[in-house]
PDB file of N, CA, C and O in Angstrom:
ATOM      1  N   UNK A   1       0.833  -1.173   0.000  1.00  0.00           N
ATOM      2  CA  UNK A   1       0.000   0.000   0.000  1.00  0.00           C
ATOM      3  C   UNK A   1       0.885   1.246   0.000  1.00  0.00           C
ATOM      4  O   UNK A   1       1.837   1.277   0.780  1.00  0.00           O
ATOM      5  N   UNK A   2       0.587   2.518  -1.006  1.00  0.00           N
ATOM      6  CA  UNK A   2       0.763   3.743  -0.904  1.00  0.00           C
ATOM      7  C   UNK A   2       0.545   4.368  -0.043  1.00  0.00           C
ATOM      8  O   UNK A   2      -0.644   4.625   0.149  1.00  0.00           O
ATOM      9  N   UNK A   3       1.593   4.939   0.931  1.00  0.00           N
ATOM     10  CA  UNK A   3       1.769   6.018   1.774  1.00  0.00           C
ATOM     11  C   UNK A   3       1.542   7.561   1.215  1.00  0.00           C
ATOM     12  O   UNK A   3       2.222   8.239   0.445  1.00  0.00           O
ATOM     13  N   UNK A   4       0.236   7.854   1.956  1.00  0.00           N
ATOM     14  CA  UNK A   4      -0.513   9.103   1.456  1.00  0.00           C
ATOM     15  C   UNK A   4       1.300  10.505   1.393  1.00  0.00           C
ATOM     16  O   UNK A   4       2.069  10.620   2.347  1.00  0.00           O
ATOM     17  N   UNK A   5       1.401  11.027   0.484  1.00  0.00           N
ATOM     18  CA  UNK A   5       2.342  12.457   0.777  1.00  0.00           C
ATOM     19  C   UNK A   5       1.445  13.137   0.498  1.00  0.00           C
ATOM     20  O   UNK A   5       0.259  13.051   0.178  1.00  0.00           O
ATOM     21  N   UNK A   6       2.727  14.353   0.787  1.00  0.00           N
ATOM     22  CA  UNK A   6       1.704  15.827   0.042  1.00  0.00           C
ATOM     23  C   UNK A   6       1.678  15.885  -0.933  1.00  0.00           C
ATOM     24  O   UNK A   6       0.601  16.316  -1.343  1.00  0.00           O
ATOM     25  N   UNK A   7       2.942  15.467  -2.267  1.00  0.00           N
ATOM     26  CA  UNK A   7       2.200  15.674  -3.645  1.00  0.00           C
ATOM     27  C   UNK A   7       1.534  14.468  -3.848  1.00  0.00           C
ATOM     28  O   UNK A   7       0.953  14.486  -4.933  1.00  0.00           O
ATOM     29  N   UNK A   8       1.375  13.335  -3.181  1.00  0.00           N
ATOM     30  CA  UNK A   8       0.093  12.576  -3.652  1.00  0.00           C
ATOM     31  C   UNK A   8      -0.836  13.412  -2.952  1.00  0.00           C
ATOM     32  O   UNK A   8      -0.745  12.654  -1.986  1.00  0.00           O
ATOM     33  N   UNK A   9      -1.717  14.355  -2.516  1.00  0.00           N
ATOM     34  CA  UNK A   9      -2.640  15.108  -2.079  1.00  0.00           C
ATOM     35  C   UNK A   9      -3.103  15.810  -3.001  1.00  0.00           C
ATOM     36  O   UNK A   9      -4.283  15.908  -3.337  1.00  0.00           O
ATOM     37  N   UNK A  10      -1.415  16.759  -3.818  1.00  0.00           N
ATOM     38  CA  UNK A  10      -2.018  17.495  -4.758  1.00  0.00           C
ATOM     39  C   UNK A  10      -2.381  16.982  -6.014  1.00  0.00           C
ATOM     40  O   UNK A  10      -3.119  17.589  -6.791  1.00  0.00           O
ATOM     41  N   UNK A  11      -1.742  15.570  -6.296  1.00  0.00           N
ATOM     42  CA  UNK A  11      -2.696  15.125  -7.340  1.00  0.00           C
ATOM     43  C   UNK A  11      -3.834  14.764  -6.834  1.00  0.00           C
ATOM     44  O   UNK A  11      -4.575  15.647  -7.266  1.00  0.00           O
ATOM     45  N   UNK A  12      -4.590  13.950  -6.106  1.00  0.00           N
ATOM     46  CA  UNK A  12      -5.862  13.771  -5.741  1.00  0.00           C
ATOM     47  C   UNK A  12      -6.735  14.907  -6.156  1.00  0.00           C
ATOM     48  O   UNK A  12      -7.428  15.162  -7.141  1.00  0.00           O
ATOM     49  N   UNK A  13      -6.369  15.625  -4.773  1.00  0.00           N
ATOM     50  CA  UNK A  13      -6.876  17.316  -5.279  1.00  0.00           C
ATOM     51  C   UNK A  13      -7.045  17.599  -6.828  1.00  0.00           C
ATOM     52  O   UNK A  13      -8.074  18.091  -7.290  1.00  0.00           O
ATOM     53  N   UNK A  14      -6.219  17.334  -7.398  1.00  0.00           N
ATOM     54  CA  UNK A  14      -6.175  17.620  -9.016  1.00  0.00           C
ATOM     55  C   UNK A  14      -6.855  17.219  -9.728  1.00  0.00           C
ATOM     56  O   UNK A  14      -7.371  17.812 -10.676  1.00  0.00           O
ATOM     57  N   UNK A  15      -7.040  15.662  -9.270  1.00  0.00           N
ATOM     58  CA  UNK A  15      -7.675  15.018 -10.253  1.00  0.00           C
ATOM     59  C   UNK A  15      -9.460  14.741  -9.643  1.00  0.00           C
ATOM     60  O   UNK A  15     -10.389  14.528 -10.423  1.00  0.00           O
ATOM     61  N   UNK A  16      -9.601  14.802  -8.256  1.00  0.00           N
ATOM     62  CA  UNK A  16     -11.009  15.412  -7.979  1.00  0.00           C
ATOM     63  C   UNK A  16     -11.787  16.779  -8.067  1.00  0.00           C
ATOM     64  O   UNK A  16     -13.018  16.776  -8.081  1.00  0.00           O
ATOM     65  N   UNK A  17     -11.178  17.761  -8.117  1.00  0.00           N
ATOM     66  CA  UNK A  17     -11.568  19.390  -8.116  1.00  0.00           C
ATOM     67  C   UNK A  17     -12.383  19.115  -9.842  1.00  0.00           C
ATOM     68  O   UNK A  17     -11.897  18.465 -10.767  1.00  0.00           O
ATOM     69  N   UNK A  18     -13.795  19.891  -9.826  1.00  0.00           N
ATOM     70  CA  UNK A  18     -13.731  19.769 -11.037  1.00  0.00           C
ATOM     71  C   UNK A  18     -14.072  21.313 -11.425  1.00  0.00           C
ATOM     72  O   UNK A  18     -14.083  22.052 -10.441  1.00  0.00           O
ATOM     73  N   UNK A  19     -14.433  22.126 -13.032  1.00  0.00           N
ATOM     74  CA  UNK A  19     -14.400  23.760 -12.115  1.00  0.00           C
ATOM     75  C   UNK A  19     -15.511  24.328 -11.867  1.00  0.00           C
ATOM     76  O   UNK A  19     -15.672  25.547 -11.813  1.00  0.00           O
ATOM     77  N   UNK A  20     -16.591  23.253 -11.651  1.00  0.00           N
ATOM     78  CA  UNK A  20     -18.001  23.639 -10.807  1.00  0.00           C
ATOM     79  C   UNK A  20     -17.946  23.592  -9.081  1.00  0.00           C
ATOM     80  O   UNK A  20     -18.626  24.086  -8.182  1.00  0.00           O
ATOM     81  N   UNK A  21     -16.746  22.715  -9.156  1.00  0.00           N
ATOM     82  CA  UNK A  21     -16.716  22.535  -7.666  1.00  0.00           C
ATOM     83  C   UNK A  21     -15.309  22.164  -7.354  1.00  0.00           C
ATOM     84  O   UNK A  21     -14.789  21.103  -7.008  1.00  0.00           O
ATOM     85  N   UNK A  22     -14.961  23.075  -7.527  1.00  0.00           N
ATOM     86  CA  UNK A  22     -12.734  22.926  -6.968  1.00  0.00           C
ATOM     87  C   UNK A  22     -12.728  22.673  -5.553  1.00  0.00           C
ATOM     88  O   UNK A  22     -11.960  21.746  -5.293  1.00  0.00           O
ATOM     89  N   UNK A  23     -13.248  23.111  -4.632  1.00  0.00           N
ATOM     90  CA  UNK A  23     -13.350  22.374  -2.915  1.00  0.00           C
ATOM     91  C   UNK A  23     -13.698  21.305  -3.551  1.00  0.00           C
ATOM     92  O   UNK A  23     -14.430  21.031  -4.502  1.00  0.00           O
ATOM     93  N   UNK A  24     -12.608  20.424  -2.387  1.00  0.00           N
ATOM     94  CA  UNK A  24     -12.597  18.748  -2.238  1.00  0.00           C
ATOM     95  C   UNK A  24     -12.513  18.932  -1.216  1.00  0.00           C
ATOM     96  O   UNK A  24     -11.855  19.871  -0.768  1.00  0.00           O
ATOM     97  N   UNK A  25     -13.355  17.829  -0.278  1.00  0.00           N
ATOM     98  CA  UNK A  25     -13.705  17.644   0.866  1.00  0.00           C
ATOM     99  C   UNK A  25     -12.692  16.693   1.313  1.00  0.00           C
ATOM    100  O   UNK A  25     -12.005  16.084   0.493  1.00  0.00           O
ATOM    101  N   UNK A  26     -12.539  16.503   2.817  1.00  0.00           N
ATOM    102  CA  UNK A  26     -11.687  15.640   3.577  1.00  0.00           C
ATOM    103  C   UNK A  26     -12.070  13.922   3.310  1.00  0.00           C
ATOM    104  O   UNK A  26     -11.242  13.020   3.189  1.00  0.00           O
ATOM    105  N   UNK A  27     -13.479  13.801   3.265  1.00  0.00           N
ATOM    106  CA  UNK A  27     -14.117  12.692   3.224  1.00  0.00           C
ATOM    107  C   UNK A  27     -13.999  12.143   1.788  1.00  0.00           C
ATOM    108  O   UNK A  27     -13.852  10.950   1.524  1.00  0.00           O
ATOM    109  N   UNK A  28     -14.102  13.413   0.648  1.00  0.00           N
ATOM    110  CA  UNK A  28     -13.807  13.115  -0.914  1.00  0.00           C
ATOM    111  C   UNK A  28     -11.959  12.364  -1.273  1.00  0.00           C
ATOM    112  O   UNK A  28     -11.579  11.702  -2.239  1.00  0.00           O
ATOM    113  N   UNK A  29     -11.459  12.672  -0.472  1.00  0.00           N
ATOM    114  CA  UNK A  29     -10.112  12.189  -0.585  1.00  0.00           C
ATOM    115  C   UNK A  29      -9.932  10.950  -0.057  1.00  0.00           C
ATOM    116  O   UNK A  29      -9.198  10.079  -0.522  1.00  0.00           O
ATOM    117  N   UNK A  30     -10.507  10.889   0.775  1.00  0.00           N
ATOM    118  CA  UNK A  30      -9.959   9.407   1.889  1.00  0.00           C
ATOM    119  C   UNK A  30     -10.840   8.277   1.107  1.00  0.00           C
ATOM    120  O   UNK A  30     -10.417   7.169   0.778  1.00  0.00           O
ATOM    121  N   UNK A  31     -12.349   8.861   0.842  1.00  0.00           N
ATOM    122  CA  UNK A  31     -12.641   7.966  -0.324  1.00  0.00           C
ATOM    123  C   UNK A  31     -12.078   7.614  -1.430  1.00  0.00           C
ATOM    124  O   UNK A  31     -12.580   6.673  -2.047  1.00  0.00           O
ATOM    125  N   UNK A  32     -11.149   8.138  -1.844  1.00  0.00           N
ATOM    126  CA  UNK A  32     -10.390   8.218  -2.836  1.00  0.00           C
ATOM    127  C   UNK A  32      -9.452   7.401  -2.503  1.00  0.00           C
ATOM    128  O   UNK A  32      -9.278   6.399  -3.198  1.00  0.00           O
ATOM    129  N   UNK A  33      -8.661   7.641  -1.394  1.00  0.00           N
ATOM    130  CA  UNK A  33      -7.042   6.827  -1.218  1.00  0.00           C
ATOM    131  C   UNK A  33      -7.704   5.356  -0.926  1.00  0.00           C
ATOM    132  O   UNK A  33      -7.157   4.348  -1.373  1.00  0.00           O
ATOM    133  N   UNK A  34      -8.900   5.284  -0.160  1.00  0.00           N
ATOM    134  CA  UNK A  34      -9.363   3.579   0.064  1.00  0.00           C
ATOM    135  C   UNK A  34      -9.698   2.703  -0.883  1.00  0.00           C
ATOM    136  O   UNK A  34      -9.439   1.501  -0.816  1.00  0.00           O
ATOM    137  N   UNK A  35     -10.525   3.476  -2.184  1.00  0.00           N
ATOM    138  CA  UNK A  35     -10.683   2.919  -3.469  1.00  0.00           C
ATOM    139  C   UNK A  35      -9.118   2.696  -4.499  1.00  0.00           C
ATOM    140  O   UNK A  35      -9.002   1.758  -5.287  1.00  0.00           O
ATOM    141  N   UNK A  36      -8.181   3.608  -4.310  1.00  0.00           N
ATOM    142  CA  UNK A  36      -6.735   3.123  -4.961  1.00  0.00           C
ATOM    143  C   UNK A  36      -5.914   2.543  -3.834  1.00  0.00           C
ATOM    144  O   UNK A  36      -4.689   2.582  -3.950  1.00  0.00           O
ATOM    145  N   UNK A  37      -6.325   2.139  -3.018  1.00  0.00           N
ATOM    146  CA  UNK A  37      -5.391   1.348  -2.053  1.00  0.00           C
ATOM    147  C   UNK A  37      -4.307   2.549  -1.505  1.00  0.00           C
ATOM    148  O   UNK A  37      -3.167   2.134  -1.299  1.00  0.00           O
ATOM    149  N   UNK A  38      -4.505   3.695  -1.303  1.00  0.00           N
ATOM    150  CA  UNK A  38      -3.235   4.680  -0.808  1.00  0.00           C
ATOM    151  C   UNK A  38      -3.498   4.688   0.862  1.00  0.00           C
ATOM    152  O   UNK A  38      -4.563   4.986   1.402  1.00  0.00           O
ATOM    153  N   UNK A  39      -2.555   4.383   1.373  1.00  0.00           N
ATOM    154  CA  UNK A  39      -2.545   4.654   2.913  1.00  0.00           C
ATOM    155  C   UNK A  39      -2.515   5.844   3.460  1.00  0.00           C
ATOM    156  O   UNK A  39      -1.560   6.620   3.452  1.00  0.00           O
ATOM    157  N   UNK A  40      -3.764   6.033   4.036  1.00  0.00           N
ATOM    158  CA  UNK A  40      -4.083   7.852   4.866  1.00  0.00           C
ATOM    159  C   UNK A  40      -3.754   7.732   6.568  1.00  0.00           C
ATOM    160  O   UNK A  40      -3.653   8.758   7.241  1.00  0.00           O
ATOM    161  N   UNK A  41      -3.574   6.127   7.277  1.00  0.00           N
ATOM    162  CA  UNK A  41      -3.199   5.999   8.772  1.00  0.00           C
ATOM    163  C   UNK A  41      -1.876   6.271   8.930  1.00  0.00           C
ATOM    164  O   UNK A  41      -1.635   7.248   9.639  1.00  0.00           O
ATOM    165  N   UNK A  42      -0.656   5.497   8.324  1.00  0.00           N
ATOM    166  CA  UNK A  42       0.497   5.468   8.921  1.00  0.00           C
ATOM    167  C   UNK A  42       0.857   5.075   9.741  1.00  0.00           C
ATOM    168  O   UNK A  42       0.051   4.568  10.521  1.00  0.00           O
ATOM    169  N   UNK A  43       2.220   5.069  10.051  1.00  0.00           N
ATOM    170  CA  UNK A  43       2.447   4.095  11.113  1.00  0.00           C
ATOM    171  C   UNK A  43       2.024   4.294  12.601  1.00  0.00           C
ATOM    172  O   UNK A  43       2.210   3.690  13.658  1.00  0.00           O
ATOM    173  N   UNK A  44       1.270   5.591  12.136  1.00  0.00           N
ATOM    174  CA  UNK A  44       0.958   6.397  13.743  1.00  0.00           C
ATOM    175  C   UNK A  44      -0.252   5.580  14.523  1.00  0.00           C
ATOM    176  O   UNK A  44      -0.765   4.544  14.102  1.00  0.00           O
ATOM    177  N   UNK A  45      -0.469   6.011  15.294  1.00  0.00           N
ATOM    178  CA  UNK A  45      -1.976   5.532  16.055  1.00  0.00           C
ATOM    179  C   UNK A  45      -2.937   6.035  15.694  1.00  0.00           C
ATOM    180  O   UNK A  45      -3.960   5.384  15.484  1.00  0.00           O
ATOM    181  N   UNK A  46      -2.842   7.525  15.502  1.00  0.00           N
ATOM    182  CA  UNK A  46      -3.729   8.524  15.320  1.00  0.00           C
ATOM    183  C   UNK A  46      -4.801   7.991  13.931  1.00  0.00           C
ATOM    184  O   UNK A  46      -4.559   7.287  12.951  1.00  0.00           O
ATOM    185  N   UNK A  47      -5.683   8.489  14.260  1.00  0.00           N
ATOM    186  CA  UNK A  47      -6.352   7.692  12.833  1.00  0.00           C
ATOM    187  C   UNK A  47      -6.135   9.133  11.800  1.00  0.00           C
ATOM    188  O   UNK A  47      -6.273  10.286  12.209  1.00  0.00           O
ATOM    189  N   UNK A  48      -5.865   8.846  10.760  1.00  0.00           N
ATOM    190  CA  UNK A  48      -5.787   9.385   9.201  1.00  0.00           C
ATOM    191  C   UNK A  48      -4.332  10.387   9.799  1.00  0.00           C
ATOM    192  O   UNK A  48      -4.250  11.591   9.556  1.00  0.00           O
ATOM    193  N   UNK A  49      -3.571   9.834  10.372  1.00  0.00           N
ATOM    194  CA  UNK A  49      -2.190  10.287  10.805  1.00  0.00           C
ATOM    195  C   UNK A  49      -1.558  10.188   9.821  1.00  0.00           C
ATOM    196  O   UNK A  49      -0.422  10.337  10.272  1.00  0.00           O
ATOM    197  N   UNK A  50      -1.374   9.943   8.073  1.00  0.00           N
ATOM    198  CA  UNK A  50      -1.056  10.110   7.230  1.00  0.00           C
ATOM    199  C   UNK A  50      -1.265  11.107   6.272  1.00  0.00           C
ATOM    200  O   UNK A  50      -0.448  11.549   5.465  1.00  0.00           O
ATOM    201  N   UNK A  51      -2.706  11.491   6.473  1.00  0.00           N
ATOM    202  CA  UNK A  51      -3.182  12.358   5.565  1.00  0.00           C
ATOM    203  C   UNK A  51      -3.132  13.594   6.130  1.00  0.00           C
ATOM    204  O   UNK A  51      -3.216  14.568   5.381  1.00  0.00           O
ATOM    205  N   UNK A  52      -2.968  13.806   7.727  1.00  0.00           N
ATOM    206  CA  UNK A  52      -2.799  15.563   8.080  1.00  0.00           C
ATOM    207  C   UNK A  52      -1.357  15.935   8.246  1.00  0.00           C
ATOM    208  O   UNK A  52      -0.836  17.050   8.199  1.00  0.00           O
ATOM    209  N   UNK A  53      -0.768  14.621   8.476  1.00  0.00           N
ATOM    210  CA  UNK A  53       1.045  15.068   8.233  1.00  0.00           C
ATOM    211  C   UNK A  53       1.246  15.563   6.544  1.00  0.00           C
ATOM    212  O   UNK A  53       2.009  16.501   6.317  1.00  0.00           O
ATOM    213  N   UNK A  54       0.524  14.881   5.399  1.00  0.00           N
ATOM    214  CA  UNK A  54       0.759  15.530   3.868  1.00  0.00           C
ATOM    215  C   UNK A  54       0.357  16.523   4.180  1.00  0.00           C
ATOM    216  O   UNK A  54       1.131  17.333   3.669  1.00  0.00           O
ATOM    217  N   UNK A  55      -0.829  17.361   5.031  1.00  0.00           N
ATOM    218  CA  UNK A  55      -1.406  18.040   4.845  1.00  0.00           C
ATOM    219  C   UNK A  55      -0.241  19.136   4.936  1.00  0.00           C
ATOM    220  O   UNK A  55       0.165  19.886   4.048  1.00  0.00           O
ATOM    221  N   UNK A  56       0.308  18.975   6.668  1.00  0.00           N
ATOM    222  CA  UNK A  56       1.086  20.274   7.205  1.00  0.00           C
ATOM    223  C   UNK A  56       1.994  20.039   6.832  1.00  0.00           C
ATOM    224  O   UNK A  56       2.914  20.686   7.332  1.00  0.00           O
ATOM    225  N   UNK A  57       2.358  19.073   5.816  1.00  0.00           N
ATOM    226  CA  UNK A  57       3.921  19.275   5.054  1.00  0.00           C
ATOM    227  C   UNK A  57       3.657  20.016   4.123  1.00  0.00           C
ATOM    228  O   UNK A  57       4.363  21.014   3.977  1.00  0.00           O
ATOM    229  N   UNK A  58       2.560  19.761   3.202  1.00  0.00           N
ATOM    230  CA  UNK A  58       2.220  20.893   1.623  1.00  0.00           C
ATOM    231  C   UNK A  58       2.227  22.434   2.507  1.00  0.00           C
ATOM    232  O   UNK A  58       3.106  23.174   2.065  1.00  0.00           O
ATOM    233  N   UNK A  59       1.609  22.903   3.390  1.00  0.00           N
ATOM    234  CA  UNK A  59       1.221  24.147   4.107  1.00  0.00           C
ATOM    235  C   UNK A  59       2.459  24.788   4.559  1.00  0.00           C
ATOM    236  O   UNK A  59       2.654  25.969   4.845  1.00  0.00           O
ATOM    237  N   UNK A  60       3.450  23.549   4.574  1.00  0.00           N
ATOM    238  CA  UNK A  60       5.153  24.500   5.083  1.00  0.00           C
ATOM    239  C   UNK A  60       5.601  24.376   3.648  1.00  0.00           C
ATOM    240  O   UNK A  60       6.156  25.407   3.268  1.00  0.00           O
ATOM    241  N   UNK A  61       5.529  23.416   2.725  1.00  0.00           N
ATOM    242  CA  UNK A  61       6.122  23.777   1.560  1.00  0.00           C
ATOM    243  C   UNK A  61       5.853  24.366   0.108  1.00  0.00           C
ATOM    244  O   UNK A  61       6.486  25.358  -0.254  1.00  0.00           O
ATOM    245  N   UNK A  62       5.238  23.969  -0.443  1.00  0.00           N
ATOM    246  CA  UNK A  62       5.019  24.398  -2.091  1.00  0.00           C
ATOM    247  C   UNK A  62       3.893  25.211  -2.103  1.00  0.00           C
ATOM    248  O   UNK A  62       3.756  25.898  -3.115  1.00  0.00           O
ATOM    249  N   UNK A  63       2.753  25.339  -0.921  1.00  0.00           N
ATOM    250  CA  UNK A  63       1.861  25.914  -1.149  1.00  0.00           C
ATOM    251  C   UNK A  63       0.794  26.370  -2.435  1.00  0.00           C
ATOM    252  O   UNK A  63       0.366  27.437  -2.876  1.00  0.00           O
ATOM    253  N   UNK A  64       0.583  24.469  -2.858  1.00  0.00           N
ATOM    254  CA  UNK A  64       0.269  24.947  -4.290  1.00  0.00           C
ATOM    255  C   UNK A  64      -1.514  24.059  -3.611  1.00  0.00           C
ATOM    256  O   UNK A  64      -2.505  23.995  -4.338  1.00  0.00           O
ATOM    257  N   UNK A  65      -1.491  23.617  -2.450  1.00  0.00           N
ATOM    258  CA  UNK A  65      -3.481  24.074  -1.822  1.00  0.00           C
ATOM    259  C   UNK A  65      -3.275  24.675  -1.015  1.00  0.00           C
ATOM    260  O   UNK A  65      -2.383  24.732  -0.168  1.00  0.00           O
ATOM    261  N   UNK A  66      -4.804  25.597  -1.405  1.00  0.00           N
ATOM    262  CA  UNK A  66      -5.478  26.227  -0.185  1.00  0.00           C
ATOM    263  C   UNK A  66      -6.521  25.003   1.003  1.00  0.00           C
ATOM    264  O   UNK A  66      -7.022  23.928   0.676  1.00  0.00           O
ATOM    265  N   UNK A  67      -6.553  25.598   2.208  1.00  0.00           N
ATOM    266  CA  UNK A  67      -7.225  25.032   2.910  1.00  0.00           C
ATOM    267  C   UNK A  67      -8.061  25.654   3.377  1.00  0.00           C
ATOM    268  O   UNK A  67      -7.576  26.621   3.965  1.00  0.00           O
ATOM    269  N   UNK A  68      -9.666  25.596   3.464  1.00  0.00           N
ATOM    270  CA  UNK A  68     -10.687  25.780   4.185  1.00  0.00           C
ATOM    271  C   UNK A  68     -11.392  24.937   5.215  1.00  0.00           C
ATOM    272  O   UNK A  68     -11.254  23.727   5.395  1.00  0.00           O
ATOM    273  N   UNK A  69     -12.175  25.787   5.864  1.00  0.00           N
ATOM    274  CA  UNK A  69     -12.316  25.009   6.963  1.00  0.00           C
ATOM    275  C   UNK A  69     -13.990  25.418   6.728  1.00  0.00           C
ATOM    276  O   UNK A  69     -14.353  26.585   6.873  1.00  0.00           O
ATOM    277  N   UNK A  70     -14.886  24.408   6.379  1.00  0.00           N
ATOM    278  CA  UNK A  70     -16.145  24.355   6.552  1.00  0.00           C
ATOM    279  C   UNK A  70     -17.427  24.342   8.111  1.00  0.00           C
ATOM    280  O   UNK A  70     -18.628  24.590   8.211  1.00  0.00           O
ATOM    281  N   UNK A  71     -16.573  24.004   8.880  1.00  0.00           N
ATOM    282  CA  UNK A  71     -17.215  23.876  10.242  1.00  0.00           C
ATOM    283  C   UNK A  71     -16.453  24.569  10.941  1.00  0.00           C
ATOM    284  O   UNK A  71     -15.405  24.899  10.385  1.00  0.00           O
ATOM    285  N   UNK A  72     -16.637  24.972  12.163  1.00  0.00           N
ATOM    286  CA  UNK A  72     -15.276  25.252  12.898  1.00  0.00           C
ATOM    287  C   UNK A  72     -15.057  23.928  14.721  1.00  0.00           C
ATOM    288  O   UNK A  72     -14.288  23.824  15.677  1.00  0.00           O
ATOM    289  N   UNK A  73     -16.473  23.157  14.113  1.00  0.00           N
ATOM    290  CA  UNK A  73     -15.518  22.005  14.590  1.00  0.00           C
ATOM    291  C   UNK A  73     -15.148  20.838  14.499  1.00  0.00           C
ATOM    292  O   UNK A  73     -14.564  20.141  15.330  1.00  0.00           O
ATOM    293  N   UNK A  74     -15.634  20.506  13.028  1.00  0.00           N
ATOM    294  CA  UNK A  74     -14.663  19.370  12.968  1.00  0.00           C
ATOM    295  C   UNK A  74     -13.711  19.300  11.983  1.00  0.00           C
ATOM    296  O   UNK A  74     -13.750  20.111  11.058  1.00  0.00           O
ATOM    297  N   UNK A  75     -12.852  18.446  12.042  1.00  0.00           N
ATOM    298  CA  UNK A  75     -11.485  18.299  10.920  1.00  0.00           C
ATOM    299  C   UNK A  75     -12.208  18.030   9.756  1.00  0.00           C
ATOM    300  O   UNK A  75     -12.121  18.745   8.757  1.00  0.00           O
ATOM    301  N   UNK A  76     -13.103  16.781   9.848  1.00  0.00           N
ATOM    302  CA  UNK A  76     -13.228  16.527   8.427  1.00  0.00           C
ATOM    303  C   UNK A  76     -14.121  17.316   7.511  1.00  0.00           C
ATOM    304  O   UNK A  76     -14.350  16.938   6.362  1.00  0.00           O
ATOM    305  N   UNK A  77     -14.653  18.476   8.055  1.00  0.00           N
ATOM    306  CA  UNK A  77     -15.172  19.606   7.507  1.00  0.00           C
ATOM    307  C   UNK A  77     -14.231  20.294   6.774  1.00  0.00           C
ATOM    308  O   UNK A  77     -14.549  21.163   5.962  1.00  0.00           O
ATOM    309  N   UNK A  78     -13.002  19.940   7.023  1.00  0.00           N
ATOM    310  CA  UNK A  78     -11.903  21.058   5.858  1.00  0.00           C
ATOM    311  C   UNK A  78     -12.022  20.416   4.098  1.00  0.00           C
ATOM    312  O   UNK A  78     -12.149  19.215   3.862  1.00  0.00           O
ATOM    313  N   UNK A  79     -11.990  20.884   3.624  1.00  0.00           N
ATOM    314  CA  UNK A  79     -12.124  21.397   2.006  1.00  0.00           C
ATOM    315  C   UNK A  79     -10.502  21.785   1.627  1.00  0.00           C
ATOM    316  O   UNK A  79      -9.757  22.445   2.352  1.00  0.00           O
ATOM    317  N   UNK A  80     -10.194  21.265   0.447  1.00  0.00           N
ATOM    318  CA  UNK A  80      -8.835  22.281  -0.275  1.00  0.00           C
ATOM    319  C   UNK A  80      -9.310  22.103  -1.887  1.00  0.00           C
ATOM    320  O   UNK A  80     -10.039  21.285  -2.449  1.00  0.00           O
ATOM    321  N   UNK A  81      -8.478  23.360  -2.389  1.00  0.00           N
ATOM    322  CA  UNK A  81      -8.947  23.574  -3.698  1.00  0.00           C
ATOM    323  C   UNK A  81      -6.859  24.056  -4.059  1.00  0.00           C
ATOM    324  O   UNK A  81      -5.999  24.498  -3.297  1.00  0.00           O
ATOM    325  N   UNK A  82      -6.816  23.666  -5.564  1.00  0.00           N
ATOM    326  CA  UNK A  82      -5.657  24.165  -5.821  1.00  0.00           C
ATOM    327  C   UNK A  82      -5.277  25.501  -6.305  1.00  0.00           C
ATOM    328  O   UNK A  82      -5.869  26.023  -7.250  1.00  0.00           O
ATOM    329  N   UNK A  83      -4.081  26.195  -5.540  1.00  0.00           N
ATOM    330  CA  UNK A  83      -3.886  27.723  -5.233  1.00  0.00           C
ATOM    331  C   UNK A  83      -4.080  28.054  -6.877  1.00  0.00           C
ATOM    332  O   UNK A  83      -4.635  29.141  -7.031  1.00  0.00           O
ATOM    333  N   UNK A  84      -3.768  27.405  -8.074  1.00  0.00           N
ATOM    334  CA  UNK A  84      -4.293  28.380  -9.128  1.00  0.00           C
ATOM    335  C   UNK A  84      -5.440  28.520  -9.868  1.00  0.00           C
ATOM    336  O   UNK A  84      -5.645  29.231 -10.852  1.00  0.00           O
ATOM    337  N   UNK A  85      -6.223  27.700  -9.237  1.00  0.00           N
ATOM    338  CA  UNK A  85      -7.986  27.957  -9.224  1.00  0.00           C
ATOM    339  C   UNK A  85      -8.452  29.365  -8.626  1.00  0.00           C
ATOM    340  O   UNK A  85      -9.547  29.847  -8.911  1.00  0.00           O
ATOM    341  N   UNK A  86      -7.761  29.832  -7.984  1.00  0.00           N
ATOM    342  CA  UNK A  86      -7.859  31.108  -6.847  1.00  0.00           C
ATOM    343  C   UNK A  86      -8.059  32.016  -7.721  1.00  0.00           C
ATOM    344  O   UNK A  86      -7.460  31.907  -8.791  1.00  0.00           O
ATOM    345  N   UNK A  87      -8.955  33.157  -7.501  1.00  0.00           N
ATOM    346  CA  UNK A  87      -8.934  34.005  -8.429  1.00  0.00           C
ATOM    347  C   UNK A  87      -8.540  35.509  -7.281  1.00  0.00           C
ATOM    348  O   UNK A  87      -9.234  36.006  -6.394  1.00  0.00           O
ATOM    349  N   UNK A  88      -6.765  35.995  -7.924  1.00  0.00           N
ATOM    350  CA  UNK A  88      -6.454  36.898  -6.713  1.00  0.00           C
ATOM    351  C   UNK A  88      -7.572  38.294  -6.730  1.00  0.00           C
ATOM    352  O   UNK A  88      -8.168  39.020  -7.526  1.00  0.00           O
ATOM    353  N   UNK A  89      -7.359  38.069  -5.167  1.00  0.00           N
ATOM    354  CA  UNK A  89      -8.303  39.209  -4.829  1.00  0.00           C
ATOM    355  C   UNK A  89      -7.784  41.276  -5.618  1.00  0.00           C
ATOM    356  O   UNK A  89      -6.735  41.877  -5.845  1.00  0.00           O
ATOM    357  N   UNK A  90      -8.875  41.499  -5.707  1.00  0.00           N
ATOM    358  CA  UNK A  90      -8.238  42.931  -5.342  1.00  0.00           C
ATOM    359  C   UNK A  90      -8.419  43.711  -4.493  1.00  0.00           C
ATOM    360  O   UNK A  90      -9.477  43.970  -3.919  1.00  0.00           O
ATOM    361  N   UNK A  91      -6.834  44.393  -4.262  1.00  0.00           N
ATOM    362  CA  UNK A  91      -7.447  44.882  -2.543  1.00  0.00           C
ATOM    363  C   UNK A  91      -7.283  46.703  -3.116  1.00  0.00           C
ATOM    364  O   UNK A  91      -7.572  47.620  -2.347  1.00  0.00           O
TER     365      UNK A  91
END
C-alpha cells in the first residue's frame, strides 16, 4: 500500500476538483485513497495520521493548496482547492 504524501494530495486534489466545484472535501479524498489502495493511517496511532502530516507538510512547503475550513468544529469539515484555481483578490 501507498503512503498518502503531500504531492500525492495534490494530485488527488487535481484530479477530484472539477471547475463547478474545486473544494474537495476531507471525506472526498480518503474515499479516494481507500478505493486506490493509498494509505491515509500510517504508522501512527492517530487515525488518518497520514493524511494531516501531507497536509502540514504541503502548508510548510510548495503551497500549491489552499485550505478551508467548513465547520469550525470538525477536521473533516476542511475542504482544499488548488492555489491556481484562486482568483487573486483585489485589494
Amino acid at each position: 500500500m501507498t503512503l498518502l504524501t503531500n504531492h500525492l494530495l495534490v494530485d488527488i486534489v487535481t484530479k477530484l476538483a472539477t471547475t463547478r466545484q474545486p473544494l474537495v472535501e476531507a471525506k472526498e479524498i480518503v474515499a479516494y485513497c481507500d478505493r486506490h489502495r493509498i494509505d491515509v493511517q500510517g504508522d501512527r496511532n492517530a487515525k488518518y495520521a497520514a493524511f494531516w502530516a501531507a497536509d502540514l507538510e504541503e502548508g510548510a512547503g510548495g503551497h500549491r493548496l489552499q485550505k478551508f475550513k467548513r465547520s469550525p468544529t470538525a477536521q473533516g469539515r476542511n475542504a482544499w482547492c488548488l492555489s491556481s484555481t484562486l482568483v487573486p483578490s483585489r485589494a
